[in-house]
N, C-alpha and C positions, 0 to 999 in steps of 0.2 A: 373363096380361097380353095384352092388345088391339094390335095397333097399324095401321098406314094403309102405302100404298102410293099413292104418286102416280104412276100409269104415263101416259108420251106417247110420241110418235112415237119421234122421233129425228132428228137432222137430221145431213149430213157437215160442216155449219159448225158452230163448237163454240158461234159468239153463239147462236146457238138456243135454246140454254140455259141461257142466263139469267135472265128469267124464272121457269124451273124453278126453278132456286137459290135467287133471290130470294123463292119463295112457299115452297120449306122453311123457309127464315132464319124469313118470316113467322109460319109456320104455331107451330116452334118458339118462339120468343119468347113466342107465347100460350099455347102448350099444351107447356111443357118437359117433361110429365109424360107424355108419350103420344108411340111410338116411332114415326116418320115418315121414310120413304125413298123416294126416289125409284126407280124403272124406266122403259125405253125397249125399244118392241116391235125395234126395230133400231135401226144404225148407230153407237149411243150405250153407255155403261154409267151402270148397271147394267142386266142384263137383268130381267125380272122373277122367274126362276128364279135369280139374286143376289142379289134385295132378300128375297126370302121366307126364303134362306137365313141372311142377316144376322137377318132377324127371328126365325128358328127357334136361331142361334145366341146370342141375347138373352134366350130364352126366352119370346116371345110362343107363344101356343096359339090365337089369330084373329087376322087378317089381315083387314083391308076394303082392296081394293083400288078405285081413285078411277081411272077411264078421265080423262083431263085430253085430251079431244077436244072437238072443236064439235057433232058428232053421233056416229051410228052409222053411217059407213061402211063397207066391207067388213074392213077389218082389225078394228075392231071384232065385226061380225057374223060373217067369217069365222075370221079369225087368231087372235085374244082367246081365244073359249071354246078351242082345241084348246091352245095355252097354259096358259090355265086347268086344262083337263084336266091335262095333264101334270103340271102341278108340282102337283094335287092325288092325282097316285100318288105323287111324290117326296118328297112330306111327309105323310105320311096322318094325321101328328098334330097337323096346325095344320087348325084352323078358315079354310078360304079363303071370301071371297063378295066380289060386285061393285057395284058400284054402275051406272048407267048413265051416260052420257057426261056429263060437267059441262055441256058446252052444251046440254044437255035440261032444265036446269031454270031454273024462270021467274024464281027471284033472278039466276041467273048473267046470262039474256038482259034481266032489267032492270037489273043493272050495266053492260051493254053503251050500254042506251042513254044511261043515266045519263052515261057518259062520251062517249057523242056529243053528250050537250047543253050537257054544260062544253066542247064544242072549239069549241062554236059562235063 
């Protein structure tokens, strides 16, 4: 079994996270059939050494993990892979890999605009 990992920041305000919620709800509703959880590099739960764990107690054997960033910033560049690392000793039987940052791809940045031109 496959499943996803939507990893973001983390924010100490819990509205923050909404959104996040709101796009598992979505994500679910379309794809009931494919196991999706969220992670936050801090201040937030799950970590992502708790989502991987939920997916390894579900019995997924790969993991895509989805950076839900605007770029590649340092927590990405720096923090992420040492992350990565780790929780790929702590499971050494699930399939881990990543994706790059959602803001890096040209659907996400022409959704962007798209919705600048409906606020017009």
């Amino acid at each position: 079994m496959k499943g996803i990992i939507l990893f973001g920041h983390g924010a100490r305000d819990a509205r923050w996270r909404e959104p996040f919620d709101r796009l598992i709800s979505l994500w679910r509703a379309k794809h009931p059939n494919v196991l999706v959880e969220l992670a936050f590099l801090e201040l937030m739960q799950p970590s992502l050494e708790e989502a991987i764990a939920f997916h390894s107690s579900a019995g997924a054997s790969e993991v895509l993990i989805v950076p839900v960033f605007f770029g590649q910033g340092s927590h990405l560049h720096d923090d992420f892979p040492v992350l990565l690392s780790a929780c790929r000793e702590k499971f050494p039987t699930i399939i881990l890999s990543a994706t790059p940052a959602v803001g890096e791809d040209e659907a996400v940045l022409q959704a962007i605009i798209d919705f600048s031109i409906r606020a017009l």
